[in-house]
MARRO-615207 format. One record per residue: residue in three letters; x, y, z of N, C-alpha, C in turn. Coordinates in nm, 2 decimals. Example, Ala and Ser with C-alpha at 12.3 -4.5 7.8 and 13.67 -1.06 7.14 Angstrom:
2
> aa_n.X_n.Y_n.Z_ca.X_ca.Y_ca.Z_c.X_c.Y_c.Z
> ALA_1.32_-0.57_0.78_1.23_-0.45_0.78_1.32_-0.33_0.78
> SER_1.28_-0.22_0.71_1.37_-0.11_0.71_1.29_0.00_0.79
% end
This chain:
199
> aa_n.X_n.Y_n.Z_ca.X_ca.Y_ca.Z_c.X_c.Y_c.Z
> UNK_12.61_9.61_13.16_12.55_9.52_13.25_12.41_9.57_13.29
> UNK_12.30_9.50_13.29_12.20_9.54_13.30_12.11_9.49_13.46
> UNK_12.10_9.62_13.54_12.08_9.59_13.66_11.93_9.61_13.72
> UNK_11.87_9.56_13.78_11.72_9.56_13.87_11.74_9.67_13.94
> UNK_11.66_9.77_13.88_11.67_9.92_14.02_11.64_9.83_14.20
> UNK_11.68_9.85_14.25_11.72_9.86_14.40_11.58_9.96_14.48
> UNK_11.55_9.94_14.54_11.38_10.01_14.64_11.44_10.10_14.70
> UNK_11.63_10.12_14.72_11.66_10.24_14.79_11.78_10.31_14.72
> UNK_11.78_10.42_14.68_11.92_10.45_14.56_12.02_10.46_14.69
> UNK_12.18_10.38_14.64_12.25_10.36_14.71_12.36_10.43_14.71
> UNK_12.45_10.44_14.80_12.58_10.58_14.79_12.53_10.68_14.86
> UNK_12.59_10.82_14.89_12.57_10.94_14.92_12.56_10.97_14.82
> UNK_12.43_11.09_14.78_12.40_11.14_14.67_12.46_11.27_14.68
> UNK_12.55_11.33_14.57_12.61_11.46_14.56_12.77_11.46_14.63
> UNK_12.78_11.34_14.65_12.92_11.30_14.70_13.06_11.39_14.56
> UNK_13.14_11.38_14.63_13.29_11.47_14.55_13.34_11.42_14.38
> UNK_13.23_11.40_14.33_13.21_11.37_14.19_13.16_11.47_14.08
> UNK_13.21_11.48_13.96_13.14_11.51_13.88_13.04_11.46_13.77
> UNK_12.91_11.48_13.78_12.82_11.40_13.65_12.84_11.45_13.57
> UNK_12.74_11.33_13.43_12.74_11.37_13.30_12.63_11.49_13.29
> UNK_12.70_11.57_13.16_12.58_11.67_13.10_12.53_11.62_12.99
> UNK_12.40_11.73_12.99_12.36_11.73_12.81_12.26_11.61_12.79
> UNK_12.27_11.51_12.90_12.19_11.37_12.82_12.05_11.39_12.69
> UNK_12.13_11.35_12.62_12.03_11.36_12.49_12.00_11.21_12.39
> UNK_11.89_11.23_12.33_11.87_11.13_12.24_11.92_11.15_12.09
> UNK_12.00_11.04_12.08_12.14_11.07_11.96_12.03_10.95_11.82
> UNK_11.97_10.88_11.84_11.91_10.82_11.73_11.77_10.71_11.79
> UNK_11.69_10.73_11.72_11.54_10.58_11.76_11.54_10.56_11.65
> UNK_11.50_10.38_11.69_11.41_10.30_11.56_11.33_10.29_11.67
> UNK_11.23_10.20_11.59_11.10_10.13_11.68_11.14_10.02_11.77
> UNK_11.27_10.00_11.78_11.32_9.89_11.83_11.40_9.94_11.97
> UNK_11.47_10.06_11.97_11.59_10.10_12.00_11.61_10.26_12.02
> UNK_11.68_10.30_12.13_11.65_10.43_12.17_11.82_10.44_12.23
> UNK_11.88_10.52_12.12_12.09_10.54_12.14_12.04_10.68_12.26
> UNK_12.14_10.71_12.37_12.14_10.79_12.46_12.30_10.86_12.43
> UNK_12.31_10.99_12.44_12.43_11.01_12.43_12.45_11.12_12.54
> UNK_12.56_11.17_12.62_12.64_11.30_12.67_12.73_11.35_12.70
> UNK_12.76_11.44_12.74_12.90_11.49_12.78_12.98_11.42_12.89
> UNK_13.08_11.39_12.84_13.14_11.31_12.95_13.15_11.41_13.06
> UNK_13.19_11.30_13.22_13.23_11.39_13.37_13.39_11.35_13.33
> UNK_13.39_11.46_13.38_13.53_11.46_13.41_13.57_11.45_13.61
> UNK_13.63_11.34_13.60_13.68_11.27_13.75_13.83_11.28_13.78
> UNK_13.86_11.30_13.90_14.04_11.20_13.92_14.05_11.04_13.90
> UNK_13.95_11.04_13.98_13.91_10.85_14.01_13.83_10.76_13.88
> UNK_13.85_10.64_13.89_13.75_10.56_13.82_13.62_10.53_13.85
> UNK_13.51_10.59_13.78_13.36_10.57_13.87_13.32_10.50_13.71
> UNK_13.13_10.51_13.70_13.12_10.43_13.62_12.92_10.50_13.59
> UNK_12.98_10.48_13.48_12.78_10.60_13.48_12.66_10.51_13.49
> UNK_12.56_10.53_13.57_12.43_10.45_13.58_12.30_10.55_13.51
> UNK_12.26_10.46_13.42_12.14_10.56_13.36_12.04_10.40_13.37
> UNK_11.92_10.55_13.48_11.81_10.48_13.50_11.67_10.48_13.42
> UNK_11.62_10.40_13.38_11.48_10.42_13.28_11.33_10.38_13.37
> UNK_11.25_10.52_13.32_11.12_10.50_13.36_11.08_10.35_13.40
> UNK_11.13_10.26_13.30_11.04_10.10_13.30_11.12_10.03_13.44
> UNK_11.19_10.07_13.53_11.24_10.05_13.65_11.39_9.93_13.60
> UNK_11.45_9.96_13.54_11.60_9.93_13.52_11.68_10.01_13.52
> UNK_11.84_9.93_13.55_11.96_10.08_13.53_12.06_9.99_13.46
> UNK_12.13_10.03_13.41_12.23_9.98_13.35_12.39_10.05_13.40
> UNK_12.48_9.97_13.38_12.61_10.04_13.42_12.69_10.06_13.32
> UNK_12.74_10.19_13.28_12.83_10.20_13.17_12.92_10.26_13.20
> UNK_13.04_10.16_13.11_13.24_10.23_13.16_13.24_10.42_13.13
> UNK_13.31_10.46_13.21_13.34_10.58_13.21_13.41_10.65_13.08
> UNK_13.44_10.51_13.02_13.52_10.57_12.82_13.41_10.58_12.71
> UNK_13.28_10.51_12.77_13.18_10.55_12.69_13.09_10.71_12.72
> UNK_13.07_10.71_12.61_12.95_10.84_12.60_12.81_10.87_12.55
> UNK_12.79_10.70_12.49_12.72_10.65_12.43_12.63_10.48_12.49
> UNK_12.48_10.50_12.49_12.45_10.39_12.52_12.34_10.37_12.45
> UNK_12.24_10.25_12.38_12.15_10.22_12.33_12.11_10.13_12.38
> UNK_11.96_10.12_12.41_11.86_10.04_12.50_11.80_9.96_12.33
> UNK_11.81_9.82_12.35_11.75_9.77_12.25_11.63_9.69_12.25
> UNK_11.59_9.61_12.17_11.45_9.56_12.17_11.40_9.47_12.29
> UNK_11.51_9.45_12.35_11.49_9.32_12.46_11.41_9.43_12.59
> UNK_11.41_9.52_12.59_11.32_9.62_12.71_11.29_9.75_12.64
> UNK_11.32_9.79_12.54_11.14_9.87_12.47_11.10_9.84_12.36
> UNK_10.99_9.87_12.38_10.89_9.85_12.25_10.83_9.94_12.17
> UNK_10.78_9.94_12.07_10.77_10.04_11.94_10.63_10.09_11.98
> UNK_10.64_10.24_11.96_10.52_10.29_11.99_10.52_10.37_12.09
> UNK_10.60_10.34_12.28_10.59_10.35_12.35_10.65_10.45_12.40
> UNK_10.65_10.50_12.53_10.75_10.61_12.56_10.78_10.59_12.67
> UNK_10.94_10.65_12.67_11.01_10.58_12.78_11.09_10.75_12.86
> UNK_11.10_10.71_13.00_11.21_10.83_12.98_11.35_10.81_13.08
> UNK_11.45_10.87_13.06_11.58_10.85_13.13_11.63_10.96_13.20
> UNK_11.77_10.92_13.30_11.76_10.99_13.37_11.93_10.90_13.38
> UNK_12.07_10.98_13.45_12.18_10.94_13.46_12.28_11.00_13.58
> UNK_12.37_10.91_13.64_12.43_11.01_13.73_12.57_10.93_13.70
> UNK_12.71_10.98_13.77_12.83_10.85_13.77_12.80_10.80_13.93
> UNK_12.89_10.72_13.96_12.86_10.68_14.10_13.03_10.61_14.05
> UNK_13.10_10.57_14.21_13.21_10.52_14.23_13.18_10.41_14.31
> UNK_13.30_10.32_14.34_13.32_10.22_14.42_13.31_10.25_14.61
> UNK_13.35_10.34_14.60_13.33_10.44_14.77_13.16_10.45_14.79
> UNK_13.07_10.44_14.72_12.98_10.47_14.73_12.93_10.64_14.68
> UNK_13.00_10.69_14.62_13.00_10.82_14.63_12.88_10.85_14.46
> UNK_12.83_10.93_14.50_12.74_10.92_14.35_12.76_11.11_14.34
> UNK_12.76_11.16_14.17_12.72_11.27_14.15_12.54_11.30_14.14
> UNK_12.55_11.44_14.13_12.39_11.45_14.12_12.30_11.42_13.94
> UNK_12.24_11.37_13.93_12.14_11.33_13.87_12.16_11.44_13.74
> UNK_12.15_11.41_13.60_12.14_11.47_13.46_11.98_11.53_13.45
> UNK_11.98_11.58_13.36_11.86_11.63_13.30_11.82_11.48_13.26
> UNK_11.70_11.50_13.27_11.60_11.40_13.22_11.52_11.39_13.09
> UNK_11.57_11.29_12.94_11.51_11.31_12.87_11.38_11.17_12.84
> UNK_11.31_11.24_12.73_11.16_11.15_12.73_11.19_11.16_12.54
> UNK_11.15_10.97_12.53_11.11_10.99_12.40_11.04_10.89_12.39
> UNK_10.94_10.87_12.23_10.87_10.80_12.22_10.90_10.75_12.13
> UNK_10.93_10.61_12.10_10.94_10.55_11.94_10.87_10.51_11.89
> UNK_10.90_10.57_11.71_10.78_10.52_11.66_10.75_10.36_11.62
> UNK_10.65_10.39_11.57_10.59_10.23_11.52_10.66_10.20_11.38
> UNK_10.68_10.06_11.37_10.71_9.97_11.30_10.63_9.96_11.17
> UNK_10.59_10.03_11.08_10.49_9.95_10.96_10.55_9.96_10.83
> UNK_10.70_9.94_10.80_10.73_9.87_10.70_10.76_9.73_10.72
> UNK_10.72_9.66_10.61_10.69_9.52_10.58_10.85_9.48_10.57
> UNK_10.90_9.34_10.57_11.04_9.30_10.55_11.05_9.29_10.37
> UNK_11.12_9.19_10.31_11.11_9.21_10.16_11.06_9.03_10.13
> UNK_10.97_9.04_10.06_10.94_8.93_10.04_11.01_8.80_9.98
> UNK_10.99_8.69_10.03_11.08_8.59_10.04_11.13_8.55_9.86
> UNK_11.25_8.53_9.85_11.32_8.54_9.70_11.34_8.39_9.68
> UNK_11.33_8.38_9.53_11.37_8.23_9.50_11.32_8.15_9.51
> UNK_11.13_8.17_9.56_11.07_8.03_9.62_11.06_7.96_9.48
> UNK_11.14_7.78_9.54_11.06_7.68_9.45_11.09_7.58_9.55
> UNK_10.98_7.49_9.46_10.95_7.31_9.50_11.01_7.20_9.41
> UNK_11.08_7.12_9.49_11.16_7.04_9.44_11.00_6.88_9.49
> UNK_10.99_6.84_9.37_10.92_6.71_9.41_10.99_6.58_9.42
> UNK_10.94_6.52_9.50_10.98_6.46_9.58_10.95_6.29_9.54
> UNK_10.83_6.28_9.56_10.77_6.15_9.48_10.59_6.16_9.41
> UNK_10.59_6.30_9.40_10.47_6.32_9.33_10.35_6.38_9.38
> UNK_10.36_6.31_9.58_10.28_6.40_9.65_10.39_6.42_9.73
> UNK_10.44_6.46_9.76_10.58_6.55_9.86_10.66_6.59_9.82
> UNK_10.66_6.68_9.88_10.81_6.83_9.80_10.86_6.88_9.89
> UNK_10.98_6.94_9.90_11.08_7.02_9.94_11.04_7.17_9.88
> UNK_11.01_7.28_9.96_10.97_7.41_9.92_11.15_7.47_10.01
> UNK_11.13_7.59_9.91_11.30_7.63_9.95_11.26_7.80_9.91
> UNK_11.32_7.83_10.01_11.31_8.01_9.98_11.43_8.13_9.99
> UNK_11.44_8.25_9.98_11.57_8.32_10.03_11.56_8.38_10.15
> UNK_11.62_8.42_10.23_11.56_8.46_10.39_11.53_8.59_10.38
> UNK_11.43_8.65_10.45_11.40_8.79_10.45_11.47_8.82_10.61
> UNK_11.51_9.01_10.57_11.53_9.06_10.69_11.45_9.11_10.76
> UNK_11.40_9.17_10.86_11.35_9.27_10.95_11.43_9.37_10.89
> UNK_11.36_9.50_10.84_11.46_9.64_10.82_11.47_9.74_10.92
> UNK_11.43_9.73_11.06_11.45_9.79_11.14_11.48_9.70_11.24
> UNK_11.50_9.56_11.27_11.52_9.49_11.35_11.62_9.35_11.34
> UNK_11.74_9.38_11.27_11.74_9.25_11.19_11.82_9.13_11.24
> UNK_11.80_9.15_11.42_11.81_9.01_11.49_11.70_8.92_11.51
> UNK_11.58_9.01_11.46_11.48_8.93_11.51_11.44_8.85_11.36
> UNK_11.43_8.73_11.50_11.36_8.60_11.33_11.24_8.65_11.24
> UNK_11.26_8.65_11.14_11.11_8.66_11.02_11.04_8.52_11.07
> UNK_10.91_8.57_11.08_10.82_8.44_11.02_10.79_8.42_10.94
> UNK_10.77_8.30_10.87_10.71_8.25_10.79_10.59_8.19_10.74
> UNK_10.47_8.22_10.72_10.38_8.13_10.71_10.35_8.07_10.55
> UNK_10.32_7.94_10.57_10.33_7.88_10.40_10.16_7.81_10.44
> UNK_10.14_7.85_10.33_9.99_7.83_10.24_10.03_7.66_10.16
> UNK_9.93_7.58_10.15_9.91_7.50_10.03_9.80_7.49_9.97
> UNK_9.78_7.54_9.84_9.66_7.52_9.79_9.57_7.59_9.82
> UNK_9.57_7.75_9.91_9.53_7.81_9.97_9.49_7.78_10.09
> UNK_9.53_7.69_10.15_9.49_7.65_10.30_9.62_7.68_10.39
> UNK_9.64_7.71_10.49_9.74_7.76_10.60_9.82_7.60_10.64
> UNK_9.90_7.61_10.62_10.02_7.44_10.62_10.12_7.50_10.76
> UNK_10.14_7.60_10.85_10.22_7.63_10.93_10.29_7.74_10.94
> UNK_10.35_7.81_10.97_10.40_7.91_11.03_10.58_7.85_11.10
> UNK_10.64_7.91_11.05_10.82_7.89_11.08_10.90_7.99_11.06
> UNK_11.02_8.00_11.12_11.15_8.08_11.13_11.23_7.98_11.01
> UNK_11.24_7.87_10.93_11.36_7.78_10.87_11.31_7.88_10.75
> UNK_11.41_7.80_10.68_11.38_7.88_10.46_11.34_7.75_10.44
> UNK_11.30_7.65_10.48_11.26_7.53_10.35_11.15_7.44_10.43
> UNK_11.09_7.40_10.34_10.97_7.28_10.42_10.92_7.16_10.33
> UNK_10.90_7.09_10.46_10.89_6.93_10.36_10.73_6.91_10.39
> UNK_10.62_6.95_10.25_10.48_6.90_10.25_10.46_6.79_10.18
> UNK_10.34_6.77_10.22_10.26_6.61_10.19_10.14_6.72_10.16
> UNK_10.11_6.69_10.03_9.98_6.75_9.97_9.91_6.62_9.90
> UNK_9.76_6.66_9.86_9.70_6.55_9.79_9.73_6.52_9.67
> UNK_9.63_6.46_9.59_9.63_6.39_9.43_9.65_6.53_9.33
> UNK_9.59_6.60_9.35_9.57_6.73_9.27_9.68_6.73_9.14
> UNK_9.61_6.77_9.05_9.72_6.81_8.89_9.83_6.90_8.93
> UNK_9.78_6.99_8.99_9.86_7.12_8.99_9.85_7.16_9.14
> UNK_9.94_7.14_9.18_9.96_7.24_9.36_10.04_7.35_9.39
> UNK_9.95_7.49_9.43_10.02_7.60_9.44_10.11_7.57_9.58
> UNK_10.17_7.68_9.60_10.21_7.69_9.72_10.28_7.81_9.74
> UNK_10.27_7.91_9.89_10.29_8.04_9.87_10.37_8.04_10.02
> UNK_10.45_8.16_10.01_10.54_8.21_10.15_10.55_8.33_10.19
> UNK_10.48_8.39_10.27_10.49_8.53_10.34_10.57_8.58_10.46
> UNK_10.65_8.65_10.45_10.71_8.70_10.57_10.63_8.75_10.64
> UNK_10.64_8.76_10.77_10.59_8.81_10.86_10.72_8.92_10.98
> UNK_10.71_9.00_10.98_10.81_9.05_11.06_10.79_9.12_11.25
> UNK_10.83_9.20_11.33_10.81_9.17_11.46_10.73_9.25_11.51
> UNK_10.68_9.34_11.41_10.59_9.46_11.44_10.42_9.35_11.40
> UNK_10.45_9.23_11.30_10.37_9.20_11.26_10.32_9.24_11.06
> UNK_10.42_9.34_11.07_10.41_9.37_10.88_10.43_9.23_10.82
> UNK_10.32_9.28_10.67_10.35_9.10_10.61_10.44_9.18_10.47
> UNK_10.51_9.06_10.39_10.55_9.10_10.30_10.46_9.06_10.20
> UNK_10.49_9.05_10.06_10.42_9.03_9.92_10.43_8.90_9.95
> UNK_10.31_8.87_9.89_10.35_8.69_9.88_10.41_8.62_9.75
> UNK_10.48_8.50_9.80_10.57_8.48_9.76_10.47_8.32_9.67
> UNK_10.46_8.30_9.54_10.42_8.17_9.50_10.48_8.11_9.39
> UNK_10.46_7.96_9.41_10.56_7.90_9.32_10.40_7.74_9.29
> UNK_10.42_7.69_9.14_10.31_7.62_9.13_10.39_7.46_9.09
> UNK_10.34_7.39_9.08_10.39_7.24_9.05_10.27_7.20_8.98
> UNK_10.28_7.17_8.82_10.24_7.10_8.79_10.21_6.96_8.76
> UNK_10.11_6.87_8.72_10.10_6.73_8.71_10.20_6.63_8.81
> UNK_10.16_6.63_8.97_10.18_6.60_9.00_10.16_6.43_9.06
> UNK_10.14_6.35_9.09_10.07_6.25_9.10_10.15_6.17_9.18
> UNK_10.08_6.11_9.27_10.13_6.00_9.39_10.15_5.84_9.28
% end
């Protein structure tokens, strides 16, 4: 559950609890920063809050030992740092973990370029372009874009695998597809040609 730090930390601090040790950084992509530590050992059910530089806390069950902050609040490149305590329902909080700092890196592998492109014609000037979907390889919830070329001119930019163009008279019309991914890497482009076409 992801919570809005509060302007005043709440509970008695150092109350009859024990915190986590060790907080360490267990894995980064440029997307994503996993947190791991030693569990507290309690009588009671409390529940661990780890706070981050960027002013959020999050609440994690007391069976975990593990948590990963993902692309929706950091970003590649950047440096973030954390910090964790348990806290209970009485208000009671242990005292605060070591504090660790990392910085993830950047993003500049490209996704894989789109597979399979062809054009299905349609009535001579209109086609159906069809492609295979590319992933993000470090991010692979996030949509690929797409931008499609006709004839070397820029025809749009999309997240779908297929598009319906209207091109001119022309003998022969290329048509190309590049992924685009969230860092911004492009992949190889992707081209497929139609010849003698005619309205």
């Amino acid at each position: 559950m992801l919570l809005a730090a509060p302007s005043a930390a709440p509970g008695v601090t150092g109350g009859p609890l024990a915190g986590p040790a060790n907080l360490r950084v267990a894995a980064i992509t440029p997307h994503g920063v996993t947190l791991a530590w030693d569990a507290a050992v309690n009588s009671g059910s409390f529940t661990y809050v780890i706070e981050s530089s960027f002013g959020y806390r999050v609440g994690v069950p007391q069976t975990q030992t593990t948590y990963t902050w993902t692309r929706a609040m950091v970003v590649p490149g950047r440096t973030y740092s954390f910090v964790m305590w348990a806290g209970n329902a009485k208000g009671h909080e242990s005292a605060k973990s070591n504090t660790v700092t990392v910085t993830l890196p950047v993003d500049t592998t490209p996704p894989a370029a789109p597979g399979n492109l062809y054009a299905v014609d349609v009535d001579g000037c209109e086609t159906w372009l069809f492609w295979n979907e590319s992933v993000d390889d470090v991010d692979p919830q996030y949509a690929i874009l797409y931008e499609v070329d006709v004839n070397g001119v820029f025809d749009g930019a999309q997240t779908d695998v297929d598009r319906w163009i209207t091109y001119g008279t022309q003998s022969s019309n290329t048509f190309s597809v590049q992924a685009v991914d969230s860092a911004g890497n492009r992949a190889p482009i992707s081209i497929v040609t139609l010849d003698n076409q005619t309205c």
